[in-house]
C-alpha positions as CSV (number, residue, x, y, z in Angstrom):
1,X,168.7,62.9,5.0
2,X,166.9,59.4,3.4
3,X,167.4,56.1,4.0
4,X,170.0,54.4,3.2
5,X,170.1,52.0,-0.3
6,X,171.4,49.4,1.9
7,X,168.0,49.3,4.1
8,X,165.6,47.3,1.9
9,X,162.4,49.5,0.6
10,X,160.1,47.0,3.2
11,X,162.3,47.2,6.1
12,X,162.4,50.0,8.2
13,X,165.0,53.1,8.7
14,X,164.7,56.4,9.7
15,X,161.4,58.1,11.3
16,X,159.5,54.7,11.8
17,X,159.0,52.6,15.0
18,X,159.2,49.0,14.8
19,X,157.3,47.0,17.1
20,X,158.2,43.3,17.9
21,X,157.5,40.4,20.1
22,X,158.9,37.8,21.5
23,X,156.2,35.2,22.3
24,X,157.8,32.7,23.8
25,X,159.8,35.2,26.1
26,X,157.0,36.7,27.1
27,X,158.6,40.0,25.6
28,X,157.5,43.1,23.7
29,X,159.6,45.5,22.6
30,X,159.8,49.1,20.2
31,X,162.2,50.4,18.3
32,X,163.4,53.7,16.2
33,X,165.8,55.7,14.5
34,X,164.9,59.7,14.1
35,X,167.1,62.0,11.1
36,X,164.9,64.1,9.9
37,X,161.7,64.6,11.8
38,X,164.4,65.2,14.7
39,X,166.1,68.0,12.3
40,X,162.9,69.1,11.7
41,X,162.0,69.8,15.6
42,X,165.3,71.5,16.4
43,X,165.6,73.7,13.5
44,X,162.4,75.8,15.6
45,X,165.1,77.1,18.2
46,X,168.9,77.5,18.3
47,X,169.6,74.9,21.2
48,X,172.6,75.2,22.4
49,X,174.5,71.6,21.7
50,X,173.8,70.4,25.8
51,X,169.9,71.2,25.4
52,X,169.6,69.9,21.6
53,X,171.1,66.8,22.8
54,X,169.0,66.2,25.6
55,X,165.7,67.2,23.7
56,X,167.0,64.7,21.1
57,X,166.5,62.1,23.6
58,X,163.4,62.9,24.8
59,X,161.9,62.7,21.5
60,X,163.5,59.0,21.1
61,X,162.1,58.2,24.6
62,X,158.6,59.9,23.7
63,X,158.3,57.7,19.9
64,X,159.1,54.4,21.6
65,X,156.5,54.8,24.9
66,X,153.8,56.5,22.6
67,X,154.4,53.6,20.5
68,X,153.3,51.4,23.1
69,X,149.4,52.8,22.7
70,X,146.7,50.7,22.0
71,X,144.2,53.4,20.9
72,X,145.4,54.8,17.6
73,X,143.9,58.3,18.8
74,X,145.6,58.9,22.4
75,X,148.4,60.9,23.0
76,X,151.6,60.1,25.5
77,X,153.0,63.4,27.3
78,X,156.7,63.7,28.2
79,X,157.1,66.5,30.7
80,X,160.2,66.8,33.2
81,X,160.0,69.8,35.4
82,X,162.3,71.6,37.7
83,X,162.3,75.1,39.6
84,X,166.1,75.6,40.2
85,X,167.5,73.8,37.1
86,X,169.8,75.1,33.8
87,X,166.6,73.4,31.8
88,X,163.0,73.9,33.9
89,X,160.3,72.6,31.5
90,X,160.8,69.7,28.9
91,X,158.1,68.9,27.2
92,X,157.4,66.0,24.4
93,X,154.6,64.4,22.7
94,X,153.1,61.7,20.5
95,X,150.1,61.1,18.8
96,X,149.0,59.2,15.9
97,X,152.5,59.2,14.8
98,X,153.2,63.1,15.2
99,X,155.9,64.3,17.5
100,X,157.0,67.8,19.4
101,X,159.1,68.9,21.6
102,X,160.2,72.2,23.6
103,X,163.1,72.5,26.3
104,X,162.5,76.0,28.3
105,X,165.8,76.7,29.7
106,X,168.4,79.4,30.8
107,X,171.5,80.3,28.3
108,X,174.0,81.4,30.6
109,X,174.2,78.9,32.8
110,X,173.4,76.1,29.6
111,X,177.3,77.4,28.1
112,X,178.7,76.8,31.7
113,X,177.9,73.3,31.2
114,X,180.1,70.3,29.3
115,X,179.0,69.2,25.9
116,X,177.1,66.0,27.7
117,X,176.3,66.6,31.2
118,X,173.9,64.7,33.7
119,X,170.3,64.7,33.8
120,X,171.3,66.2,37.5
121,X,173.6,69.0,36.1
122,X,171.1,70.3,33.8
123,X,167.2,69.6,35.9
124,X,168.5,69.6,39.6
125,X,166.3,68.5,41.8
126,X,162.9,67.4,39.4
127,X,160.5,65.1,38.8
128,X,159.1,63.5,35.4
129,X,155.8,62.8,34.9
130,X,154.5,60.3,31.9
131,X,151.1,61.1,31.3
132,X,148.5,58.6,28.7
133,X,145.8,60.1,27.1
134,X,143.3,57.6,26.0
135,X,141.0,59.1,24.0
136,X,138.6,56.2,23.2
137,X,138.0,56.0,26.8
138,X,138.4,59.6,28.0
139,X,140.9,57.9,30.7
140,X,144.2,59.5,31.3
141,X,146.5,57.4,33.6
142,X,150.1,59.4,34.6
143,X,152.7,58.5,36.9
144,X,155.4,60.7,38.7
145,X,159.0,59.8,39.2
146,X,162.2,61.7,40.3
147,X,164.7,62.8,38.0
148,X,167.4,60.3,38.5
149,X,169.7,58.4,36.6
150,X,172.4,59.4,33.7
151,X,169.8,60.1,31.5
152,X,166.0,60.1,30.8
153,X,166.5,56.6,29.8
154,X,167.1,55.5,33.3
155,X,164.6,57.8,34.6
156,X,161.7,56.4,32.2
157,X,163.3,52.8,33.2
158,X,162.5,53.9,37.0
159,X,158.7,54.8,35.7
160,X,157.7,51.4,34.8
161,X,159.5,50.0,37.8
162,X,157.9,52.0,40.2
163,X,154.3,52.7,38.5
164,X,153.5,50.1,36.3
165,X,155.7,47.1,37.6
166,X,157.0,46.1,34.5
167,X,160.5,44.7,34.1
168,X,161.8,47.6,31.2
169,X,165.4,48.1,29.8
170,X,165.5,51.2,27.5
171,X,168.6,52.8,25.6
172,X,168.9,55.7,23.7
173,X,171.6,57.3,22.2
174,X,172.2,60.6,20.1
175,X,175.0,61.1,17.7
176,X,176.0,63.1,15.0
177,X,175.8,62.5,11.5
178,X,176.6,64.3,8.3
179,X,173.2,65.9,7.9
180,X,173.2,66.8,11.9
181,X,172.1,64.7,15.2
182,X,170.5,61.1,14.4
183,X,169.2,59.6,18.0
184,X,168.1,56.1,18.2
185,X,166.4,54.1,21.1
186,X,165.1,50.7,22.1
187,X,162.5,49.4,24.3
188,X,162.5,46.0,25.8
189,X,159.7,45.1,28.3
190,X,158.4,42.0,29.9
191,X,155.3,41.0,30.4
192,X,154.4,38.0,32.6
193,X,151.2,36.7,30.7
194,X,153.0,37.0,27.3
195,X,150.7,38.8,25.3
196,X,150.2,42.6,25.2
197,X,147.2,43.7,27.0
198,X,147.0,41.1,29.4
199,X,147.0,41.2,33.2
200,X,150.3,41.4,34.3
201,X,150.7,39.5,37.4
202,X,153.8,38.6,39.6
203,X,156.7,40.4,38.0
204,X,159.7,39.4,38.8
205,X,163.4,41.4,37.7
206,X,164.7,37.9,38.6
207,X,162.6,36.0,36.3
208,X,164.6,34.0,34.0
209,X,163.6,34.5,30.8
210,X,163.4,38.5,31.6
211,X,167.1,38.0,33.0
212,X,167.7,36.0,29.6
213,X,165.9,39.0,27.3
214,X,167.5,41.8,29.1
215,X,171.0,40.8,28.6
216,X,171.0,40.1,25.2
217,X,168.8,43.9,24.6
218,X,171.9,45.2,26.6
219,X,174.1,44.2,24.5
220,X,172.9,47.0,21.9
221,X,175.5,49.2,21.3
222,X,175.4,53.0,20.3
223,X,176.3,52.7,16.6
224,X,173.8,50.1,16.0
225,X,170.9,52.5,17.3
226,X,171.8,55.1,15.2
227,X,173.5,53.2,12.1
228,X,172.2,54.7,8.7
229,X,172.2,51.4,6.7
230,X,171.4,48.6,9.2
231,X,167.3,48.3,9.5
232,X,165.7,48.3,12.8
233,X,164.7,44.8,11.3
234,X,168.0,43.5,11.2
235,X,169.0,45.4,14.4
236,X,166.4,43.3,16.3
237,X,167.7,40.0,13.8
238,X,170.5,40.1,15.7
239,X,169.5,40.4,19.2
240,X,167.5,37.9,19.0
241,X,168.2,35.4,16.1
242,X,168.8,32.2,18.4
243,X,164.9,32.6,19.5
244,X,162.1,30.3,18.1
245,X,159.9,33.3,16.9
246,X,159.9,37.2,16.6
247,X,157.1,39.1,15.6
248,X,157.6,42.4,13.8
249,X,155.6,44.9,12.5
250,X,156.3,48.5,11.5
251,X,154.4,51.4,12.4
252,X,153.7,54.4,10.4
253,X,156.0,56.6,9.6
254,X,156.8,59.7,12.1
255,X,156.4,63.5,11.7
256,X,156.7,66.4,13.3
257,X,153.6,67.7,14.8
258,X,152.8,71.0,16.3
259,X,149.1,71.0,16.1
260,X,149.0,75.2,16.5
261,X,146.6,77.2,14.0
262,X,144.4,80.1,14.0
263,X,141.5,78.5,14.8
264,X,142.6,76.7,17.5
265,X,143.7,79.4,19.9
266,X,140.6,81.4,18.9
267,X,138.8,78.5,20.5
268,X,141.0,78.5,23.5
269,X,140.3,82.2,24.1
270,X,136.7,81.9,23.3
271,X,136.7,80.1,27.0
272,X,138.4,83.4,28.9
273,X,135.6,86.4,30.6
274,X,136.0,89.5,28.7
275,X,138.5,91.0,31.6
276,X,141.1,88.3,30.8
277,X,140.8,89.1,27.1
278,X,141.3,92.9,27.7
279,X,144.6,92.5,29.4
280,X,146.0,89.7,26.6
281,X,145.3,92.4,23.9
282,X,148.2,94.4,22.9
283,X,148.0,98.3,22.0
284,X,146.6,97.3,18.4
285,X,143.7,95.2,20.3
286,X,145.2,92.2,18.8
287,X,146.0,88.8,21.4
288,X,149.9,87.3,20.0
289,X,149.6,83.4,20.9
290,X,153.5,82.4,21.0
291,X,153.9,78.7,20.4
292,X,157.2,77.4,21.8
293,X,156.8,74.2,20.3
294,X,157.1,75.8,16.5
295,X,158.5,79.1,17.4
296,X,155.4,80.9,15.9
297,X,153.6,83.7,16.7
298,X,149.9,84.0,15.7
299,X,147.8,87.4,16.1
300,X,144.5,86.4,17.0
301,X,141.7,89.0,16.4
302,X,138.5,88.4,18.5
């Protein structure tokens, strides 16, 4: 899958967040289009099509909110968790434009379910937890919210509500193409002192410009997320053409990112007492590390 001859070499398409602004809105917003770093990602396990789909998702949701990063080097953490649900761990995450993602769930009961079911069908009763990782300042700053809504979109939506107070309207949509699932997704947020990174004070969901923002972001439709040959450039062009200024910029491009190696896990297990290493070794005396992000197991020899 490439981008389209249509999309202009400077503009953006697949595997690439654009960031814009809106300054006289007081509006920031992300958005991005995933073919084949998403490919990439699911190719590591045969989802079944329920499970790829939602994963699909949470790797659109997990791009546009790490996206939102000021430090280059920190890391945003998708994870929605359950105990009773067809899916019990889904994890995601960015940094410095790499993206993973794993869905831990249970096959049987995954075919019982429709080929798009609710986010309450497939978690139950859960909770999702965003998590930022700012590794400039060794701060991490995470907030906890349930598992409700149609989809993780309205759940992340609920997030910024709740934890951050920040007017947000998020969509995301999967489809499929002709070279498999392409999932698109756009962030819209307002911020009441205009500019990103300053204090945000006296939010309103009734303020009018936000009011004024959010309906015209709403008006997104499905096919314009995901459209091969329309740039995010022009996505956002039409949104908001009738405003005085937006300010674009594109980010780097995306890739898939499971960070697991040899050397790595020998460091992990250089951390464990020699009784915890005894029972990890199999009869050969070797410790297997299985990484569900990749699939991959590594043989580590202490």
């Amino acid at each position: 899958m490439t981008a389209s001859p249509a999309i202009p070499p400077e503009e953006t398409g697949f595997d690439q967040v654009l960031a814009f602004t809106i300054p006289a809105r007081n509006v920031r917003g992300r958005a991005v289009r995933l073919g084949p770093v998403l490919q990439e990602i699911l190719a590591a396990h045969d989802y079944p099509a329920p499970i790829r789909n939602l994963l699909a998702e949470a790797l659109v949701v997990t791009a546009l909110l790490g996206a939102l990063l000021k430090d280059p080097s920190g890391q945003l953490t998708l994870q929605a968790q359950t105990e009773s649900g067809v899916a019990d761990l889904l994890v995601c995450d960015f940094r410095e434009g790499e993206l993973r993602g794993y869905v831990r769930h249970d096959a049987e009961r995954t075919a019982l379910l429709g080929l798009r079911p609710s986010l309450q069908a497939i978690f139950g009763e859960g909770f999702l937890a965003i998590t930022f990782d700012l590794a400039a300042s060794g701060q991490r700053y995470q907030g906890i919210v349930s598992l409700d809504g149609i989809n993780l979109a309205e759940a992340c939506q609920s997030y910024f509500v709740q934890s951050e107070q920040v007017p947000t309207l998020l969509r995301v949509t999967v489809t499929e193409g002709r070279d498999g699932l392409v999932a698109g997704g756009l962030l819209v947020q307002h911020l009441a002192d205009g500019e990103e990174g300053r204090e945000r004070l006296h939010v309103r969901l009734d303020h009018p410009e936000w009011e004024h923002v959010a309906a015209l972001a709403g008006s997104t439709t499905p096919s314009e997320l995901t459209q091969a040959d329309l740039s995010l450039e022009a996505l956002v062009w039409r949104l908001f053409h009738e405003e005085t200024q937006v300010r674009v910029d594109k980010g780097p491009a995306l890739r898939r990112g499971c960070r697991c190696n040899v050397d790595y896990y020998r460091g992990v297990l250089a951390k464990f007492g020699e009784a915890d290493l005894a029972e990890m070794r199999d009869e050969s005396g070797m410790i297997v590390v299985d990484c569900a992000f990749c699939a991959k197991l590594f043989p580590i020899d202490l």
